[in-house]
Structure formats: structure tokens, C-alpha cells
N, C-alpha and C positions, 0 to 999 in steps of 0.2 A: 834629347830635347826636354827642357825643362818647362813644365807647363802649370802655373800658381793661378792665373784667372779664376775667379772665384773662388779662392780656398782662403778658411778664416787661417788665422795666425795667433794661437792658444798660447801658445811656447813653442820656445823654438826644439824643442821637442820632437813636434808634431810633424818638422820640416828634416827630409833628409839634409844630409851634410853638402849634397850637391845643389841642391833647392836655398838652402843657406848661400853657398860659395855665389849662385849665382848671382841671388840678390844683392851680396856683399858687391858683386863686379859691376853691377846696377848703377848701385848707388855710387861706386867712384867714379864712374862718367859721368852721372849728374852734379857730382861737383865737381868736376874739370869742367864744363858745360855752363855749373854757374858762377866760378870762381871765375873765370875769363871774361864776364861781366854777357854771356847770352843767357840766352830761355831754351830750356828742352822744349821739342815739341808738344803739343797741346794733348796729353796721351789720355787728361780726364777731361774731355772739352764736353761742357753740358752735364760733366756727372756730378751728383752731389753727396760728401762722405758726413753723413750725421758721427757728430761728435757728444758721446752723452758723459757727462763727468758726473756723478754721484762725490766724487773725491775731486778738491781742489788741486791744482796743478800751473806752475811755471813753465818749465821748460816744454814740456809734454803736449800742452796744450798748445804753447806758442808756435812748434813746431810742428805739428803736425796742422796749424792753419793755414802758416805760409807754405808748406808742401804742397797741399791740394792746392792753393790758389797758383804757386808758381807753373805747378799741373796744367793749369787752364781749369779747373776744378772748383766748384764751390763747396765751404768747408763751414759745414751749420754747426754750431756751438750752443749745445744744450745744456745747462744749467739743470741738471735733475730737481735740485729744490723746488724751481719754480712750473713746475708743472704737477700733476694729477697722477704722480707713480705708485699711487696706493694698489693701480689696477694691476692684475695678475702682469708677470715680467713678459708671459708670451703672447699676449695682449699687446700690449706698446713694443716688442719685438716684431709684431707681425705687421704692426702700423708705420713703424720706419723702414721698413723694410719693402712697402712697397712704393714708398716715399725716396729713396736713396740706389746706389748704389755702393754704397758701401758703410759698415757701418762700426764707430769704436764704441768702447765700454773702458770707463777709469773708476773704481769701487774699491776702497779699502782703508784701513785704519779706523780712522772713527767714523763715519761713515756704517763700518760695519761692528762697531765697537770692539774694533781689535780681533772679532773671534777669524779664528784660523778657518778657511775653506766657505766661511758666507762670501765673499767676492766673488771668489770662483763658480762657485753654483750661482750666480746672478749671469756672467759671462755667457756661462756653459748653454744657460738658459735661453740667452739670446741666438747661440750659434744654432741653437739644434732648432730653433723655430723660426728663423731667416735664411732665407734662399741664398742673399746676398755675401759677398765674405763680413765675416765679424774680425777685429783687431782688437786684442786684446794691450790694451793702453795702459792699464798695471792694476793689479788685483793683489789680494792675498799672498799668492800663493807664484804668480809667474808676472814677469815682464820682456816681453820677447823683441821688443821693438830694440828697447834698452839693451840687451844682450846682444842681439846685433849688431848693433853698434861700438857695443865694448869690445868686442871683441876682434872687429876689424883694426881699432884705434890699435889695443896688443898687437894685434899682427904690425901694423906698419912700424910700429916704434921698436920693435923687441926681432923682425925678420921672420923667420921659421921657427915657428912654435912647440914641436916634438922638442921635448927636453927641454923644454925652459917652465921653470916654478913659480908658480899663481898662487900667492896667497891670500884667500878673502878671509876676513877674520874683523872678528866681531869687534865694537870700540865703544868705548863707554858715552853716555850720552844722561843728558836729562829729560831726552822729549825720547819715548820707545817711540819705535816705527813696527811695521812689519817686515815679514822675511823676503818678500818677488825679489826684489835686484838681486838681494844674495842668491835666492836660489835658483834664477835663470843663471847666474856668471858661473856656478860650479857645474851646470849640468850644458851650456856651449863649451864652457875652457875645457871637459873631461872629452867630449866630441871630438875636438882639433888637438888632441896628441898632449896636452899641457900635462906638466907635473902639479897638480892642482891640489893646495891645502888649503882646509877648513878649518878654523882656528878662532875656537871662544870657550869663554869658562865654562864649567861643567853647569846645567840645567840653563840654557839657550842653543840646545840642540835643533837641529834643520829638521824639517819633514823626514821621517825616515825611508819614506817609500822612492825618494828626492837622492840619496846617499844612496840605495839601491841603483837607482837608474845609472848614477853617478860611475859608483863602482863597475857596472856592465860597460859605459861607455870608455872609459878608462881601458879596460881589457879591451875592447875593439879597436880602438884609437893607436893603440899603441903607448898610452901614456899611464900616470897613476893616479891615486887619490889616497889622501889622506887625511886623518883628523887629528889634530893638535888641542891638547890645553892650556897648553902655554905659549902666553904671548910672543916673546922673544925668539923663543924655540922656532915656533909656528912662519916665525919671517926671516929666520936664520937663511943667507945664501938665497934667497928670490929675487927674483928679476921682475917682479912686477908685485904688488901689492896693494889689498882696495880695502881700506878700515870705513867699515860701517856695523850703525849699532841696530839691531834688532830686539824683538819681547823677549822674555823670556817664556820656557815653554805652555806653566802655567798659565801664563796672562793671558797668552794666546788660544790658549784651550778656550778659558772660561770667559774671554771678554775683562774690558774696563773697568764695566760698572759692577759687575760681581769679585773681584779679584782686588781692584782697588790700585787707582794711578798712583796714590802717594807708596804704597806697599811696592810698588813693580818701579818706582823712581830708588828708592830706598837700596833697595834688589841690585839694581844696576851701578849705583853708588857704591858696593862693596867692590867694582873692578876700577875704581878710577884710573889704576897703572895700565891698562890698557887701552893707549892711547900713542896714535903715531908721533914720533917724535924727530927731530932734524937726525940726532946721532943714532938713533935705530937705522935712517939712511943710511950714514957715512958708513958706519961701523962694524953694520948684520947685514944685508940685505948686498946684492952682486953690483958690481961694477958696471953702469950704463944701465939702473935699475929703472922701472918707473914706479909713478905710486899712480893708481886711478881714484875715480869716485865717482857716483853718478848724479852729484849735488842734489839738494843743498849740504855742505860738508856744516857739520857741526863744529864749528872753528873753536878750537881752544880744548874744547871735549874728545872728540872722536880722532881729533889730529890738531897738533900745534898750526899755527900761520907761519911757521919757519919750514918747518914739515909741506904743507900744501898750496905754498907759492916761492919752493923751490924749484931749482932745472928740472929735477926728477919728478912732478908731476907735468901733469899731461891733461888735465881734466879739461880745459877749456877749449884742446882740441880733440876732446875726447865728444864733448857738446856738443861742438862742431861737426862731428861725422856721425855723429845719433840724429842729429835732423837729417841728414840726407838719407840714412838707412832707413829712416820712417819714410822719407819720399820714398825711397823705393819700394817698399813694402805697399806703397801707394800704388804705385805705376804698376807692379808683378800682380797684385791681384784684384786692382779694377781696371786695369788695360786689356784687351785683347790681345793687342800687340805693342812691344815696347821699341820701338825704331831707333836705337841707339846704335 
């Protein structure tokens, strides 16, 4: 018996692989459910999920409003700016908290000026001083919602995942991001058995403690992990692949403002050949490949428009089952009970 009611969602980490599995089977009957044009039942009826965004957001935002609302849920949408957040975090933590039943947190990038692990300890912050579950909506450092959902989208396209090859792998960009997407998808895909490569130029390394965990999961799973420095190499024979760019290590140690954008744009300018291309599909990468992404795709930089509105992506219904997986993630831990 699998039982999530009130537990936050830090990473999915945090969630065994059965706690995962389930939620994943959650959310595909919520969209057969809403796909055939009905309404799940009313599982957050009366509840309300404070949504606090420090960091702006599309998809993330949007979806997880119509979730709670298709819930029967109301979905309060906090604009951090405009409020009085000067006050300690477990303060305004302990204020929505008795205001809510449930409650997200989205913090990172500039927001936190790039520095690696400030997001995190804002989250952390809020989980350890609310009763309520905390959902971690993307930070620094993890995005678990997103990871769930990737990784069911691999599942359905690619079938049984032991022995099939994941490679995320860094892409050249002019706008740095941070490392969460990448480093939820290496440390779900090393959980479910995946032949899982990491793959970017030398000084845009992952969290090492992140490659640790990776490594352990890998051996338990069944499956592997690896790190590549070369691009081509790195996507040779995969069956799935997700180019996105991330800081590099320095930038991310030291922040923005001390490090310096144009310096860390410059930086990221010296890989421009890494970048997906049509004939990397055709030529390297396995027969009935996909390519993923967890938008916005840096079009033209991080992957051609021939590359990522080919057959072989998947992003769009990749989108499409990351809102559901946030509904579920809704329903498993502010429902008591999920009547599916």
C-alpha cells in the first residue's frame, strides 16, 4: 500500500521507485479521464495549493493551475515580488501553511543569481517548517515534478527501459540556465534500469554528490552510468536524447554578479558544435530514437528546428504528460484518498 498524503516532493529521490511507479499510474488515468472529455472526481474539493514563484515560469505555472482547479482545487498564484518576502523564509512558511493545504516553491536562476544550492535551502526551508506537503516546482538544484514526467513520456515511447541509452548532454546556448532538469532526468533514468549518459565539455560538471547517487542507483537498478566529453561520442547508438544547456561550474559556485554574464556567455561560446542536429538523428543515435526536452528548447543554439520538430521528438507530448504527472502529484499528496 502506497501512502504519499502529506509528503513534500523534494526530488524524486526522496520517493521510492514504487511511490514513483504509482504516481506515474495516477496520472495515466487522469488523462484517459481527461482525454475522453470528463472530470476526475473532486479529490482537492475546498483545498487550496499556494503556488509561490520567486522564478518566472510557463509551462510549470500554467500547469499546475489547471491541475488543482480540474482537481475541484483552488490554485493561489503568488508572485513573490509582490509581497513583503524580506521576512525570515520560516515565517511566511508557517503563514501559508496554515492558510493552504498544500504548498509549491519555484526559485532559481536569477532570482538566486545563479548561485548553486541558494534555491534549494529556500525549498528545504519551507518543507521543514510546514506541516502541509511542500512541492518542489524547480529549484537549483532538483525538479521532480518535471522528472516524472519525463520519464514516463521515455517509458511509453521507447517500452521497457533496462538497456536502452539516455543521453542528457549539455548544448550550447547564449542564455546559461541551471542544472534541476538535468539533474532530476540522470538520477530518475539511473532508478528505472536506463543506460544513462552524461555528456558535456570538460568544466560544466553536475553536482558531484548527484553522480554519486547516480552511480549507486545505476548498480541497484540494474542499469549504468556514464560520463562522456564528447558530444558525438556521448549520443552515439541512443535511443533517447535531451540537449540542454546548463552554467558552467564556476558560474554557478560564484553567482552572476561576481563571475560575470558576458565572461560565462563567452565560456559557453567556445562549444557552439554542441548542438543537436537532424543528421546526428539519422546517422548516430538508434533506430525509433527519440529526442526529449523540457522547453523552452533554445532553437537554432541548443538544437536545429530540423532536429526538434522532427518524428523523433516527442517534447510536445512530453508537456503533455508533465501536466498530468503534476496533477498527480496533486491528488497523491493532498488527497487522502484517490478514487481512481
Amino acid at each position: 500500500m502506497v501512502e504519499l498524503y502529506g509528503k513534500d516532493f523534494i526530488t524524486t529521490q526522496d520517493w521510492s521507485v514504487d511511490e514513483l511507479e504509482y504516481t506515474i499510474g495516477v496520472a495515466e488515468k487522469l488523462q484517459k479521464i481527461v482525454k475522453r472529455g470528463d472530470r476526475p472526481a473532486n479529490m482537492l474539493d475546498r483545498r487550496t495549493f499556494f503556488m509561490l514563484f520567486y522564478a518566472p515560469s510557463t509551462r510549470t505555472r500554467g500547469a499546475f493551475e489547471a491541475a488543482t482547479a480540474i482537481l475541484g482545487g483552488h490554485p493561489a498564484f503568488i508572485d513573490v515580488s509582490t509581497t513583503r518576502m524580506e521576512e525570515a523564509v520560516k515565517d511566511a512558511a508557517k503563514m501559508y501553511d496554515s492558510y493552504s493545504d498544500g504548498i509549491g516553491v519555484r526559485i532559481l536562476d536569477k532570482n538566486i543569481d545563479y548561485v548553486y544550492g541558494a534555491g534549494l535551502k529556500v525549498v528545504k526551508e519551507f518543507a521543514d517548517a510546514s506541516k502541509k506537503p511542500v512541492i518542489n516546482m524547480a529549484d537549483c538544484t532538483y525538479h521532480p515534478t518535471q522528472g516524472l514526467g519525463d520519464i514516463w513520456t521515455v517509458r511509453k515511447k521507447l517500452g521497457k527501459l533496462k538497456g536502452k541509452k539516455y543521453t542528457i548532454s549539455w548544448a550550447y546556448s547564449s542564455k546559461p540556465r541551471g542544472r534541476c532538469s538535468i539533474q532530476e532526468e540522470v538520477l530518475i533514468a539511473s532508478r528505472f534500469g536506463m543506460d544513462v549518459v552524461l555528456a558535456h565539455p570538460k568544466g560544466f560538471e553536475i553536482d558531484e554528490k548527484i553522480v554519486d547517487t547516480c552511480k549507486k542507483n545505476s548498480k541497484a537498478s540494474g542499469g549504468s552510468f556514464e560520463i562522456s566529453n564528447d558530444f558525438e561520442e556521448g549520443i552515439k547508438g541512443a535511443d533517447a536524447v535531451f540537449p540542454r544547456s546548463w552554467g558552467s561550474n564556476e558560474f554557478l559556485r560564484v553567482g552572476a554578479s561576481k563571475f560575470g554574464m558576458d565572461k560565462e556567455i563567452a565560456i559557453a561560446g567556445k562549444h557552439k558544435e554542441w548542438r543537436l542536429e537532424l543528421n546526428h538523428i539519422k546517422d548516430l543515435m538508434a533506430k525509433k530514437s527519440i529526442v526529449t526536452h523540457v522547453l523552452p528548447v533554445m532553437r537554432n543554439e541548443e538544437a536545429s528546428d530540423a532536429a526538434m520538430d522532427s518524428p523523433n521528438s516527442v517534447i510536445y507530448e512530453q508537456a503533455d504528460d508533465n501536466f498530468f504527472a503534476k496533477m498527480a502529484t496533486l491528488a497523491v499528496t493532498m488527497s487522502k484518498e484517490v478514487p481512481l
